[in-house]
N, C-alpha and C positions, 0 to 999 in steps of 0.2 A: 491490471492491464500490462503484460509483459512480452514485447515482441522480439526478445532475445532466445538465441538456442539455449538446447537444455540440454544436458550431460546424458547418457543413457543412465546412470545410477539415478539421477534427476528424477529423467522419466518416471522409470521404473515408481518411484515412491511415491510420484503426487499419483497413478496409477492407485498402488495401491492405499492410497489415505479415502481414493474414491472421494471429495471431495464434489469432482467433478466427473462429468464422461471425457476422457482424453483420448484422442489418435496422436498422431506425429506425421510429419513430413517434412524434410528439411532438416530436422533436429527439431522442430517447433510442436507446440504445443495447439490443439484446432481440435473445434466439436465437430460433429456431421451432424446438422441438423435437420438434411434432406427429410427422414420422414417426419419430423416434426411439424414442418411444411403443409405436409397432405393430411391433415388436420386441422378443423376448426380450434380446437382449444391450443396445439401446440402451433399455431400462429400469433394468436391473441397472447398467448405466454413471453414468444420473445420478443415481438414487439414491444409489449409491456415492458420487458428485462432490456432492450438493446436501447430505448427511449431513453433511461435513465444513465446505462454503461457506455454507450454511444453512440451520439444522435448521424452520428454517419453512417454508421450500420444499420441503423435503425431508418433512413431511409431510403439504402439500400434494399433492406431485405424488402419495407413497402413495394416499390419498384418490383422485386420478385413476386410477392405475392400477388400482384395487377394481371400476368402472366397467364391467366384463366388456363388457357393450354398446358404448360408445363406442371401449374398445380393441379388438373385433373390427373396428369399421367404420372404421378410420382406412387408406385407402388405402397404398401401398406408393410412397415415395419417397424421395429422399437424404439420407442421414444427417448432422446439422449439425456431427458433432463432424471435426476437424481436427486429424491424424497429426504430431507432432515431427517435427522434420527430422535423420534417424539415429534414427530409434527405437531400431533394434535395438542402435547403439552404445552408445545412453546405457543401456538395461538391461544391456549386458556392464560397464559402466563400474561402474552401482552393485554388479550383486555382487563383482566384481573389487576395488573399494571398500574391500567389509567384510572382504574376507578378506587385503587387501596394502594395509594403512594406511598412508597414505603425505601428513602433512599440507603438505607442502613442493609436492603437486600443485597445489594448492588459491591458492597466488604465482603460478606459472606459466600455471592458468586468467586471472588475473586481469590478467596482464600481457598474454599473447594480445589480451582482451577489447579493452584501452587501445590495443595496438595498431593493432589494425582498425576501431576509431572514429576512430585518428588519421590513419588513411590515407583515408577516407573525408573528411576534415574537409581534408587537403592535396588530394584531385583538386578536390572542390567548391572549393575558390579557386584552382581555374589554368580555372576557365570560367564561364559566366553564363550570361543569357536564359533561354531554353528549354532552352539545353544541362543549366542545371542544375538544372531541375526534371527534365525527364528522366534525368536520373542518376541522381534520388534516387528515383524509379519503379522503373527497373531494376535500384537496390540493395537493395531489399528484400527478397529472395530472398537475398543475399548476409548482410543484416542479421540475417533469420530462421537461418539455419545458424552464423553465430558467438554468438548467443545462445545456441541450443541445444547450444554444443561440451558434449560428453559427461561433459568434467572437471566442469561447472557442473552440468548436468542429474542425471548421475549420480549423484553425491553429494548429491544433493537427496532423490532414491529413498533412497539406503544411511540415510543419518538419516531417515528417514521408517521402515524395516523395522527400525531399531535400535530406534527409540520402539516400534513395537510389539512389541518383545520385552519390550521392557525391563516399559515396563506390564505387560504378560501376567504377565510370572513376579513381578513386586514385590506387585500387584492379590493374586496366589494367597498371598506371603508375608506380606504387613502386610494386605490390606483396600483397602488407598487406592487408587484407580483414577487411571489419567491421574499417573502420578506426575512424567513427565517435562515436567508443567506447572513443578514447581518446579526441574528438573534445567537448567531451558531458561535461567536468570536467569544473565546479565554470560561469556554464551558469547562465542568470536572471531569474527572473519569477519561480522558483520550490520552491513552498511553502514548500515543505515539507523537503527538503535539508536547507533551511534557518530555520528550526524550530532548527534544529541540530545547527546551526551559536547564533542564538537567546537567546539559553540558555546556551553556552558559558558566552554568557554576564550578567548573573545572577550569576554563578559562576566566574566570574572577580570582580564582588561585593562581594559577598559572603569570598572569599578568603582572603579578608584585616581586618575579624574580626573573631579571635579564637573561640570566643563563638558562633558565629553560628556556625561555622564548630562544633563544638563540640556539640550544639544541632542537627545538621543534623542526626552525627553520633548517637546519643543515642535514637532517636526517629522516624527514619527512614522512613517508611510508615506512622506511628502515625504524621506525621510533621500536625501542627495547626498553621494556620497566626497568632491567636490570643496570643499564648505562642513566636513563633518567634519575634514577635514586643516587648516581654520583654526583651529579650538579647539587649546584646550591639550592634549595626549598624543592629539590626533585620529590623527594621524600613525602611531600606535605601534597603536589600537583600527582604524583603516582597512585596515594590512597585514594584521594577523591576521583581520579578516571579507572580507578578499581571499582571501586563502590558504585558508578556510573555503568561497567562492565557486567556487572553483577546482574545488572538492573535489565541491563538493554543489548548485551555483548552477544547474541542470539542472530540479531540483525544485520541485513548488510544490503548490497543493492542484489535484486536478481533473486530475493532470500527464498523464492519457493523451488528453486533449484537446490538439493541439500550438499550437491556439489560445492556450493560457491563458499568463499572463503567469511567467515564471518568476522565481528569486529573483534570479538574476543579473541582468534585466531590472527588477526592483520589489524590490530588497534591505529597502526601507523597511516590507515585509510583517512581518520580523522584529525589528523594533523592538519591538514588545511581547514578545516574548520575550525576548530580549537584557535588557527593563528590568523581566521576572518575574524571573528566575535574580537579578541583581543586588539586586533587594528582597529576595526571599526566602530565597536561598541564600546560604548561606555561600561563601566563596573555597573553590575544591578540592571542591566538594560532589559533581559527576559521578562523577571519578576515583576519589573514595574510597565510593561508594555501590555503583559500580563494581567495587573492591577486596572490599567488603564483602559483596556479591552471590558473589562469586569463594570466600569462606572460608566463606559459609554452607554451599553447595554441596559444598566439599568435605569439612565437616562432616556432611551428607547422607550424601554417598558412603560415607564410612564406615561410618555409621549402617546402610546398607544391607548392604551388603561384609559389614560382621559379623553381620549376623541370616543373611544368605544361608547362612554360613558354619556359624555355628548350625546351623542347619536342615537343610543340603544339602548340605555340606561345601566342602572349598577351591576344589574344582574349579570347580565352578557360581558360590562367589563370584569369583574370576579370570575368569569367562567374562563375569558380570555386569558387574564392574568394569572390562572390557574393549569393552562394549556401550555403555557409558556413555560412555567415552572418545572412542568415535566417533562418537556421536548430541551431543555439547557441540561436537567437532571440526565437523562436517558441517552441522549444523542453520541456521546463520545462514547460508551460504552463500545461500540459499533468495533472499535480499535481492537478491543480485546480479543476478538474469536483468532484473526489472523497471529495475533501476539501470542496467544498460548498457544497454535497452533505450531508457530517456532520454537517457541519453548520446547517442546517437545521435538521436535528436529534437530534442534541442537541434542539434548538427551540421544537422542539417535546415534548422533553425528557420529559423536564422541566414542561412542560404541561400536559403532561399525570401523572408525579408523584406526582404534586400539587391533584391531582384529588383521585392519589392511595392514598397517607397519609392521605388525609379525610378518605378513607373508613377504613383503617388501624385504625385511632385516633374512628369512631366510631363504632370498632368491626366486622364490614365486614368483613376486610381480617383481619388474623389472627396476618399476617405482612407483612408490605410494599411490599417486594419480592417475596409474593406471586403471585402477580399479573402479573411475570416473565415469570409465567406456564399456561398462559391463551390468545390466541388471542388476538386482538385489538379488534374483532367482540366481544369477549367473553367479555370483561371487560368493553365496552360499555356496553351491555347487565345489566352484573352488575350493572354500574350506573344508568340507566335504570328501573331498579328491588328493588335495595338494597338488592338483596341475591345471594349469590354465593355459587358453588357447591366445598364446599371446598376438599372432595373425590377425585374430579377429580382432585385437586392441588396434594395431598399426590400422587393419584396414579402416576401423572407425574413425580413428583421428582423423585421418586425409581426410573422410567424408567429410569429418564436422568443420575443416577446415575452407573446406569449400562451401558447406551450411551457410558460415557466418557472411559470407558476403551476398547473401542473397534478402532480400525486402519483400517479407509477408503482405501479402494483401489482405484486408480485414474480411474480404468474403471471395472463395474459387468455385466456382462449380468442379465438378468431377469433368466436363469435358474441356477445363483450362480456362473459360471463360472467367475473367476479371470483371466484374461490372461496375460502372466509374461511380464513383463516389460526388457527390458537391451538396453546398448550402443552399437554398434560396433566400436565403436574408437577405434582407435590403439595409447594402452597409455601403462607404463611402466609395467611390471611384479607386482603385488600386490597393484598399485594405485588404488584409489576411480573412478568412470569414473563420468561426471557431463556435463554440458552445459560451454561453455566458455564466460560469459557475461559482464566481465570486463578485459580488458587486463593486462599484467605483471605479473613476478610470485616472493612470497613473502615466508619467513618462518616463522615461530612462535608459542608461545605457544597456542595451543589452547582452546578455553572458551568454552565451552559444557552445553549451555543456554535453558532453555526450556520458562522462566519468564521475562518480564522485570525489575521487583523489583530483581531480583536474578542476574542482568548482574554484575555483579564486574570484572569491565575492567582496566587492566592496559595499558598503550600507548605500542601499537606493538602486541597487542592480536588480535587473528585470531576469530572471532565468529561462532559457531557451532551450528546451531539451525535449525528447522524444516521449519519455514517461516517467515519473516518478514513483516509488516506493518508498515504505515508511525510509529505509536507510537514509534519504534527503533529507529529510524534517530537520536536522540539525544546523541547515544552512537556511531552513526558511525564516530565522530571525533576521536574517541580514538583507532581506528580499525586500523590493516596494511590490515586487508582482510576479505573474507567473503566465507565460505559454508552452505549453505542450502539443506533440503531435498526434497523444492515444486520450481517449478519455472520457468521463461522461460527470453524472454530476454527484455518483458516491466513488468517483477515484479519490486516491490519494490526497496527490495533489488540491483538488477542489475540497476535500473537507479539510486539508490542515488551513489553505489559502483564506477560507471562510472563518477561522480558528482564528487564526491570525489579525484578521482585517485586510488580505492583500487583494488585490482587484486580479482574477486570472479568468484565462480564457483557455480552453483543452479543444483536442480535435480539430488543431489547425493544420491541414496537411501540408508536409514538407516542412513546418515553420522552421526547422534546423538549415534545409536547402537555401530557403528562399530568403529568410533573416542574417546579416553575418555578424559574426563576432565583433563587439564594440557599437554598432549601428545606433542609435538612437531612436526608440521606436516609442507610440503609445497603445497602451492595452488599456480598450472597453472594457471590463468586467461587468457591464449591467447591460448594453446590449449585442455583447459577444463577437467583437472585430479585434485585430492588430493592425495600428499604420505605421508603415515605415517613415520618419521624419526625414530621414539624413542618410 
């Protein structure tokens, strides 16, 4: 969920990763789903898909489709949605899944993944120029089929049909609905929850030597390995956020822009986190919050197992018990398709900007970043040519410049119509209304974040911000909670918040507007409100 502009190189590449159907306006990113509409099936599709990504959209579109009139006259043309590569694999994979458990698939996916990033990353440096921007053209197709390998895909589906078992029959036994919101907390396999774990332990280093912490503090974003390694235990805090880099340095906020600068590139992004965890946390706080997410859980489990058991006998609870075990196995894997997907952007990156700074070092582009404001076709072109239409760079920037201060609406018609969005939930007098995607309700002061370099978290602050991406997870240990403005219930945000234990609420509109910085506020996570206390 990302309602930020996107670079024209951006563009151009989630374009061609094909991923998705993409237009532009604004600089943004928007499907056209008009003929999708004028079909029985591609109604029921996004309804389906906007229920789960965002229930405000998704009662919007309802609202559109009631419309009888508009939806008879919407002419007959192609559909925006876009077929997996192996469909039919990755659905024999998930049922195959559930019925021949098998979690040692799950290393083997994952080694695959690394290895066809790595072979991609070895042809891209045995060539250059144009050869290697055209490489990374014709790998996409190549990129889209090892993401989608079936092991990853599939088991994506299988924890997705186990959750709604599980719900189903727990829902008819206790009452509680969505129970696998709380089943989902300190599962394996979610790369992007362990990044947040990960750097913990760079800040457990960090914390036993003043003079980093005190370089952290004075140089913030500006942070340089090459000045850390002068301080005292720099040396010791530099491998370990190396080794962290390695790992996760791919990532950043915004990261499906290949424009954006990643952490491996701007490491100094992370300085304020690195010197949250250290203030507020305790040494060991991840792993054993971690640990303790783990015993709650299977404290749960039992809990359930034996009313099951109660009620239905042993059978149904072993089959339960057994539902459960695959949907905690499977669930996090979810992380991976996006993560290797950067992985391989970064490989890109790296490639195409060895290419820009030539042209940059001989005059070409005026600077590196110009080359931001130009296609991939374009900047081929350029290498190609050796001249480029620097006019068209100027005139873009001003566009984009005036892009960014403009607010997407989640759904336009073609003739400018905005259609209003709201909840019907029945929530307190003056509450915020929102999506419920993490259970338990929390209070706190709230942090009204627009940046990552800007989160200054202290333990028990409630995060306020428009949407998150994996790049946040490293501040979600520091959180009691979470509101956002974009969202649904397989955003980000909602599966690390569930990961975690934190009680969040997404799809609150305006909650950046209408909450301020410092406020003291409570957030529902079980039936989906924000109130303002204070």
């Amino acid at each position: 969920m990302m309602t930020d502009t996107v670079l024209p190189l951006g563009m151009s590449m989630i374009k061609k990763s094909r991923f998705y159907t993409i237009n532009e306006l604004g600089g943004r990113m928007y499907t056209d789903i008009t003929y999708d509409l004028g079909t029985a099936k591609g109604r029921r599709s996004y309804l389906s898909e906007s229920k789960i990504k965002d229930p405000l959209m998704h009662s919007t579109l309802q609202e559109i489709t009631n419309r009888q009139e508009y939806i008879k006259n919407i002419p007959k043309g192609p559909s925006s949605a876009i077929s997996l590569e192996g469909r039919g694999a990755i659905i024999w994979r998930a049922i195959s899944a559930y019925f021949r458990f098998n979690e040692k698939e799950i290393d083997a996916y994952v080694q695959r993944q690394k290895a066809a990033i790595e072979d991609a990353r070895l042809k891209l440096e045995e060539i250059s120029g144009a050869q290697a921007l055209q490489f990374i053209l014709d790998d996409q197709k190549n990129m889209r089929i090892t993401i989608s390998d079936p092991a990853g895909a599939g088991t994506i589906l299988t924890a997705m049909l186990a959750a709604a078992l599980i719900d189903r029959s727990v829902e008819k036994l206790t009452g509680e609905k969505t129970i696998t919101n709380r089943l989902a907390k300190s599962v394996k396999h979610n790369v992007s929850s362990e990044m947040g774990l990960k750097l913990c332990e760079v800040s457990d280093i960090a914390r036993d030597y003043p003079q980093v912490v005190a370089y952290l503090e004075e140089t913030g974003e500006d942070l340089s390995f090459e000045a850390l390694r002068k301080v005292e235990g720099g040396n010791q805090v530099a491998d370990k956020f190396a080794e962290f880099l390695a790992e996760y340095g791919m990532r950043c906020t915004g990261e499906i822009d290949i424009t954006r600068d990643r952490f491996r590139e701007r490491p100094g992004v992370l300085s304020t986190s690195l010197l949250n965890n250290i203030k507020t946390l305790p040494a060991g706080y991840a792993a054993e919050t971690f640990a303790q997410g783990e015993r709650e859980v299977e404290e749960l489990v039992e809990e359930l197992v034996s009313k099951m058991e109660a009620a239905h006998g042993r059978r149904k609870a072993k089959k339960l018990r057994r539902q459960i075990k695959i949907f905690r196995t499977f669930v996090g894997v979810r992380e991976y398709t996006k993560y290797f997907w950067m992985c391989y952007y970064d490989v890109y990156k790296q490639a195409i900007m060895k290419e820009v700074h030539k042209l940059a070092d001989a005059g070409i582009l005026k600077e590196s970043k110009d080359a931001y404001y130009l296609s991939i076709d374009e900047l081929l072109d350029v290498l190609k040519s050796g001249g480029v239409n620097q006019s068209l760079i100027e005139e873009r920037k001003d566009a984009y410049r005036s892009y960014e201060t403009l607010t997407p609406p989640r759904i336009i018609f073609s003739d400018g119509e905005v259609p209003p969005v709201s909840y019907s939930a029945n929530i307190p007098s003056g509450a915020l209304a929102g999506l419920a995607v993490s259970t338990g309700i929390v209070e706190g002061r709230a942090r009204v974040v627009e940046n990552l370099e800007d989160a200054h978290i202290k333990k028990g602050d409630i995060l306020v911000t428009k949407f998150t991406d994996p790049s946040w997870t490293p501040i979600f240990v520091s959180l009691s909670g979470l509101v956002t403005e974009v969202g649904g219930m397989m955003s980000h945000g909602a599966v690390i918040t569930r990961e975690y234990g934190l009680p969040a609420v997404v799809g609150v509109v305006n909650a950046t507007k209408l909450i301020k910085d410092g406020q003291r506020i409570r957030v529902n996570g079980t039936e989906g409100y924000v109130e303002i206390l204070e």
